[in-house]
C-alpha positions as CSV (number, residue, x, y, z in Angstrom):
1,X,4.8,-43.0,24.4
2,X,1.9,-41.0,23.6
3,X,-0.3,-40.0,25.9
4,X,-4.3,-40.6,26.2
5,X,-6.9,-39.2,27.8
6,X,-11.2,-38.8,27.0
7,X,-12.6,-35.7,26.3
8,X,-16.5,-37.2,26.3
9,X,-18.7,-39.1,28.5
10,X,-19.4,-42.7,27.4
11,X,-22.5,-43.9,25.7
12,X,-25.8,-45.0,27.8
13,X,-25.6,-48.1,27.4
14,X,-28.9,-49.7,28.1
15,X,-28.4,-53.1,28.2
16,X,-26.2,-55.7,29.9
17,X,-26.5,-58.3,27.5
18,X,-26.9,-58.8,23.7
19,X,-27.3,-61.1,20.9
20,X,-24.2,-61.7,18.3
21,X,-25.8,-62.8,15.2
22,X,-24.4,-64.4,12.3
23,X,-24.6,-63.4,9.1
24,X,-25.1,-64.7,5.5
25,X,-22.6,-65.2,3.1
26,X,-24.0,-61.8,0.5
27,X,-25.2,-62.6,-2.8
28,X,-23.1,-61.1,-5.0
29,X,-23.4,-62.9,-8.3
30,X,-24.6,-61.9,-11.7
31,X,-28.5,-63.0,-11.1
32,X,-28.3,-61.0,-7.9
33,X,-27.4,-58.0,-9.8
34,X,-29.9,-58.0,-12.4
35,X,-32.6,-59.0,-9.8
36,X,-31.8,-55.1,-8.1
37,X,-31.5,-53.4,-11.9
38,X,-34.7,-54.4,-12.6
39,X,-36.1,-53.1,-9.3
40,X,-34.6,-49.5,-10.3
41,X,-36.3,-50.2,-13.7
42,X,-33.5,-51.3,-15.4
43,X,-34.2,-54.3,-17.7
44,X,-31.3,-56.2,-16.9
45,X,-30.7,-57.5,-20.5
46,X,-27.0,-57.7,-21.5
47,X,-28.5,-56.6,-24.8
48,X,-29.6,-53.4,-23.6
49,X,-27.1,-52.7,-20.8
50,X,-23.3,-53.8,-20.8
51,X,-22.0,-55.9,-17.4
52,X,-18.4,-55.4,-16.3
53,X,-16.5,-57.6,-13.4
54,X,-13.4,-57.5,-11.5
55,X,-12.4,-58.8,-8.6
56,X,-13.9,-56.5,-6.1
57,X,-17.5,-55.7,-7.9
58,X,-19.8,-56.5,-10.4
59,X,-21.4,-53.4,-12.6
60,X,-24.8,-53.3,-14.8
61,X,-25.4,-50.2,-16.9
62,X,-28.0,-49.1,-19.1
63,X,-27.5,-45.6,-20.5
64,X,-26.6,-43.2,-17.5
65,X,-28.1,-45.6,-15.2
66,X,-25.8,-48.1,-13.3
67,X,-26.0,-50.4,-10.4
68,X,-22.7,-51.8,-8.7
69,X,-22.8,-54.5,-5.9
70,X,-19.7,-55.4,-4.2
71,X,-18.6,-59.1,-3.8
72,X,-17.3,-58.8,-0.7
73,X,-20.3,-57.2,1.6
74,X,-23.0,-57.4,-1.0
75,X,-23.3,-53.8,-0.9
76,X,-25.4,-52.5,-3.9
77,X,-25.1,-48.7,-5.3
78,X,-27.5,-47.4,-7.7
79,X,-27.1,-44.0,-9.8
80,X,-28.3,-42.2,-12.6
81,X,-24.9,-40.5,-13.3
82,X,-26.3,-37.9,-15.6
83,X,-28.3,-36.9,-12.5
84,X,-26.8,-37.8,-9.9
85,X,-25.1,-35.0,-8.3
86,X,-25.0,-33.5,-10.8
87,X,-25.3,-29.5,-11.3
88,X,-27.0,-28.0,-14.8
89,X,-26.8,-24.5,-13.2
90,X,-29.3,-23.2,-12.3
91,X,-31.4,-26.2,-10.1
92,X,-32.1,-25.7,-6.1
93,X,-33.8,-27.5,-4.0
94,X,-36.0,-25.9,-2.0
95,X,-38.1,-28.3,-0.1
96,X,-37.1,-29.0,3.8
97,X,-36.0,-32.0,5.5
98,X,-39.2,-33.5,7.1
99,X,-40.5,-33.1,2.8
100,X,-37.0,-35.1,1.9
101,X,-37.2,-38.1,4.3
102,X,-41.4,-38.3,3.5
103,X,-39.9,-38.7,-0.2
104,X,-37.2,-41.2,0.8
105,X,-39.0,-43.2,2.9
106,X,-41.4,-43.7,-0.6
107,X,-38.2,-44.8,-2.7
108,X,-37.4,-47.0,-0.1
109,X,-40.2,-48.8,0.3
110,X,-41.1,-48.8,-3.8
111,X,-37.4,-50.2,-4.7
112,X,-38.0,-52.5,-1.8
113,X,-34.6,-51.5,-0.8
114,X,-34.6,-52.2,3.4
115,X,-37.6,-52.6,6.0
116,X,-38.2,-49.5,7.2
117,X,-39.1,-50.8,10.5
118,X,-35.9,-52.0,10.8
119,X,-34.1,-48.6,10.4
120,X,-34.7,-45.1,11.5
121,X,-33.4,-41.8,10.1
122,X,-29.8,-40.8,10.9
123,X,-29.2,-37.3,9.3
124,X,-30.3,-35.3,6.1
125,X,-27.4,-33.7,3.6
126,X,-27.7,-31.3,1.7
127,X,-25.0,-30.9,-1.7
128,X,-23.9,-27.1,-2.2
129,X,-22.6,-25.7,-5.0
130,X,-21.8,-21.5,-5.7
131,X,-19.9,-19.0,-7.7
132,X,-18.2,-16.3,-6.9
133,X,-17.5,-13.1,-9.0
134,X,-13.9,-11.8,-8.1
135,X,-14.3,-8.3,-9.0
136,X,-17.6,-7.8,-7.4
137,X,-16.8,-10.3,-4.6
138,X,-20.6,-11.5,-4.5
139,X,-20.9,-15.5,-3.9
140,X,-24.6,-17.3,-4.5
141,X,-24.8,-20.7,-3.6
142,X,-27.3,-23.0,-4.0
143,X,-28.0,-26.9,-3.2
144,X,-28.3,-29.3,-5.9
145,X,-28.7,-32.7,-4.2
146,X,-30.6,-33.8,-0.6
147,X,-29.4,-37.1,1.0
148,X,-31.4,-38.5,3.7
149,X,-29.3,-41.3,5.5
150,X,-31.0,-44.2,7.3
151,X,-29.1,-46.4,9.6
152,X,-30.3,-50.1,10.6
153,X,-31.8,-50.7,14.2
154,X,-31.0,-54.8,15.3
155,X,-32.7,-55.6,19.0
156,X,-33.4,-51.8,19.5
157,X,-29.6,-51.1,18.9
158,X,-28.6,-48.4,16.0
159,X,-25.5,-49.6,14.1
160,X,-22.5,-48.4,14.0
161,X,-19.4,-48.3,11.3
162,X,-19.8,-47.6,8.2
163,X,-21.9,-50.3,6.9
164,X,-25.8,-51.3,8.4
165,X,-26.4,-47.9,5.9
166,X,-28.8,-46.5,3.7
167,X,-28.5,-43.5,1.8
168,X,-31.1,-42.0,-0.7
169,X,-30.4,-39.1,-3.4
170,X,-32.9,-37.1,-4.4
171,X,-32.9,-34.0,-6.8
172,X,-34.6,-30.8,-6.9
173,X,-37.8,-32.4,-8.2
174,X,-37.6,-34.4,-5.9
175,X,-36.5,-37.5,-8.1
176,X,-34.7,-40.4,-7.2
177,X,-31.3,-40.1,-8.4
178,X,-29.4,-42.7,-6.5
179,X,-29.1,-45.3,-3.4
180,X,-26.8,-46.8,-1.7
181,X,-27.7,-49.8,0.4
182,X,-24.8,-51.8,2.6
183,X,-26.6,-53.7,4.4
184,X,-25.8,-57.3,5.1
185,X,-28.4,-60.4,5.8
186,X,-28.2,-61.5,9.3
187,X,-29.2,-64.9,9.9
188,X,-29.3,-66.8,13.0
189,X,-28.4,-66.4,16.7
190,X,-24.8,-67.0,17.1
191,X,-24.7,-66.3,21.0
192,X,-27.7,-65.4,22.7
193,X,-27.7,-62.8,25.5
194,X,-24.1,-62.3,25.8
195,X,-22.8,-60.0,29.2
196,X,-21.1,-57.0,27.9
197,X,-17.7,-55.4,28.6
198,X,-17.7,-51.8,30.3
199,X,-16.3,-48.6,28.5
200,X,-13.4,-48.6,30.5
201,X,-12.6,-52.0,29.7
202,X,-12.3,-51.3,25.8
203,X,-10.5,-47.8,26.4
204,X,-7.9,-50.0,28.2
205,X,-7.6,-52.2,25.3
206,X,-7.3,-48.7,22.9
207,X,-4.7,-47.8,25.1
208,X,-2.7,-50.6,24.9
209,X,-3.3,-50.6,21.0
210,X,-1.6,-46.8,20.7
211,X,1.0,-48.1,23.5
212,X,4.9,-47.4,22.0
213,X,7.3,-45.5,21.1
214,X,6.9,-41.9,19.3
215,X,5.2,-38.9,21.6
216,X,1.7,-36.7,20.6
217,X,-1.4,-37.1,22.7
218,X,-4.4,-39.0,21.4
219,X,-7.8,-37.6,22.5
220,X,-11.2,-39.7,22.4
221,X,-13.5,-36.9,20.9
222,X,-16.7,-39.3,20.8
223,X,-17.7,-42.8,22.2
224,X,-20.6,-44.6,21.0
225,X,-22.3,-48.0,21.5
226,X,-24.2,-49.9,18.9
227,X,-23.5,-53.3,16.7
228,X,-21.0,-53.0,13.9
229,X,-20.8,-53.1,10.6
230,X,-18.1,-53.0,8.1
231,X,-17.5,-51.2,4.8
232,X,-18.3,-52.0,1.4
233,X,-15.2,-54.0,0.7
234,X,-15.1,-56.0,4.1
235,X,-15.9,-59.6,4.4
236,X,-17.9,-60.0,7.6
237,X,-19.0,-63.3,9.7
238,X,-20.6,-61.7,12.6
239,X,-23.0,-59.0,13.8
240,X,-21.5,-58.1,17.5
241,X,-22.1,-55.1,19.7
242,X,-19.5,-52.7,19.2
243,X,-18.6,-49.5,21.3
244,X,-16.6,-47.0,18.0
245,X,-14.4,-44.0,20.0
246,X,-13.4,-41.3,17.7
247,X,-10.0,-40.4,18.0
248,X,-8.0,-37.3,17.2
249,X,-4.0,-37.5,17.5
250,X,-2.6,-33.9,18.4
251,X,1.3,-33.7,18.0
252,X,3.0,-32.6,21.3
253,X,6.4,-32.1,19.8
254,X,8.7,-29.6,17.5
255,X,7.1,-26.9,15.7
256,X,3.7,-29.1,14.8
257,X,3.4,-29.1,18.8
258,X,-0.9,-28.8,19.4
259,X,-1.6,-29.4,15.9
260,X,-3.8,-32.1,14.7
261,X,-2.0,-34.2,12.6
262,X,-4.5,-37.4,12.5
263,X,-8.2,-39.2,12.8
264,X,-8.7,-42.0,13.6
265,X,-11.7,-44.8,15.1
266,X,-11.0,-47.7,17.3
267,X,-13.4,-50.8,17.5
268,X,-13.7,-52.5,20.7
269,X,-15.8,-55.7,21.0
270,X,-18.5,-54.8,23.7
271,X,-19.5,-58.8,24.3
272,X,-17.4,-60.9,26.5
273,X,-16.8,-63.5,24.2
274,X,-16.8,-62.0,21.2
275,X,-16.4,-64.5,17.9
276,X,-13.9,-62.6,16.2
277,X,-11.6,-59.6,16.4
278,X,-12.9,-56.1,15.6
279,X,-9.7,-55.1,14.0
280,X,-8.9,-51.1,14.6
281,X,-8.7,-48.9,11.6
282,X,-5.7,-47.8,10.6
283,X,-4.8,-43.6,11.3
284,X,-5.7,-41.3,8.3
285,X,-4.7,-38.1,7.8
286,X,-7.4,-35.9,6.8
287,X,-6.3,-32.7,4.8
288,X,-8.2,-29.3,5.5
289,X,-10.9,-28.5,2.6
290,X,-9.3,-26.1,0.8
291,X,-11.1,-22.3,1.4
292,X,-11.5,-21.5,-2.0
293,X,-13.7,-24.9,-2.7
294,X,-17.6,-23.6,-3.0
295,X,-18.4,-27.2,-3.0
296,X,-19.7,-28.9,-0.2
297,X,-22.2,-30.8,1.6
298,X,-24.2,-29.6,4.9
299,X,-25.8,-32.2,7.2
300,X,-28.0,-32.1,9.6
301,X,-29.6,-35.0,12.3
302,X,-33.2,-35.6,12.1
């Protein structure tokens, strides 16, 4: 049986009670996505722009331009793909953070994407790309792309997971390039003031979840409190305070004995009574970026 053990201190958790909050079924259809084209200055016209749908998303395009909004979250994604990311070879940004979330925080309010009051700034990322000249061995970088991230605040509480998101490209002329917005519509009160489990309690529960056969030792690296939100391609009922540990699985065994052989997150229901499940994520094995690669993208928290 593997064994556990936590490596951090857990969150301050300010609060002994919080709201769960339910939340809107997302508007995903077809007059949905034109309505958020046409905010990016898109014209929405299927006579202009071409409209594909599967299953799992709806996408608009005009040109290089393209909005996608996922049926399941109501997610939206906007990008100018012949800008977006995109390196011409000789572009670099070289404005700083504070000038990058000033710009942001204009997109975001001009494409009336979220309430800014309902959100604060989680990091700034900065896209770098280089060469490197084998026989002189000289490497020049240079950053091609800044993303400032904004994460959604409900009742003072930041959220976690991957959804309750913002993020906003912007290029070295400090142009919009691209957002991403998974955010879903909370509606009413589901349960009011709801007592809250402790720390311990949900590392018990983790425990038990990683509880069976096999050996290795499974670390908590991180613990933090907040409400949750899914990813783009999760139906969600609820809005419930969460506490997210961050796991790392080490092997204990045979010659990858002390190597880290997983990642993983576990998703404990802080409230007592808690409406539904917050179902772990499955372990994922996250392979080393390859040393060669002069591609990559530095973050920092604002």
């Amino acid at each position: 049986m593997p064994t556990f053990e936590l490596m951090t201190k857990w969150p301050r958790v300010k609060c002994e009670r919080a709201s769960i909050y339910q939340l809107a079924s997302p508007r995903a259809d077809r007059k949905s996505l034109v309505e958020v084209a046409r905010r990016f200055g898109l014209s929405g016209d299927r006579k202009t722009g071409s409209l594909y749908e599967d299953a799992r998303l709806t996408t608009y395009s005009e040109g290089s331009r393209e909005v996608v909004i996922h049926h399941a979250s109501g997610g939206v994604r906007f990008h100018d793909k012949a800008r977006w990311q995109v390196d011409d070879g000789v572009s670099h940004v070289e404005f700083d953070d504070a000038t990058a979330t000033r710009m942001a925080r204009r997109f975001v309010e001009a494409h009336e994407v979220v309430a800014l009051s309902e959100c604060k700034v989680l990091r700034v990322t900065r896209l770098n790309v280089g060469t490197a000249e084998v026989r002189t061995r000289r490497v020049q970088e240079r950053v091609i792309d800044v993303g400032v991230a904004f994460t959604r605040v409900v009742d003072g509480i930041p959220v976690e997971g991957p959804g309750g998101k913002v993020m906003v490209y912007i290029d070295h002329k400090g142009e919009l390039t691209g957002i991403d917005r998974l955010w879903r519509s909370a509606g009413k009160v589901r349960m009011k003031s709801v007592p809250l489990r402790s720390p311990e309690a949900v590392q018990e529960e983790a425990v038990r979840q990683w509880t069976g056969p096999g050996s290795g030792r499974v670390t908590v690296e991180d613990a933090r409190f907040g409400y949750f939100e899914h990813g783009w391609d999760v139906s969600q009922r609820y809005l419930q305070p969460a506490y997210v540990l961050s796991l790392a699985i080490m092997a204990t065994e045979g010659h990858s004995a002390g190597r880290l052989v997983a990642r993983s997150e576990f998703w404990g229901a802080a409230a007592e009574k808690s409406p539904e499940r917050l179902a772990p994520r499955k372990s994922k094995i996250e392979p080393q970026a390859s040393r060669r690669s002069y591609r990559s993208r530095d973050t920092t928290s604002a």
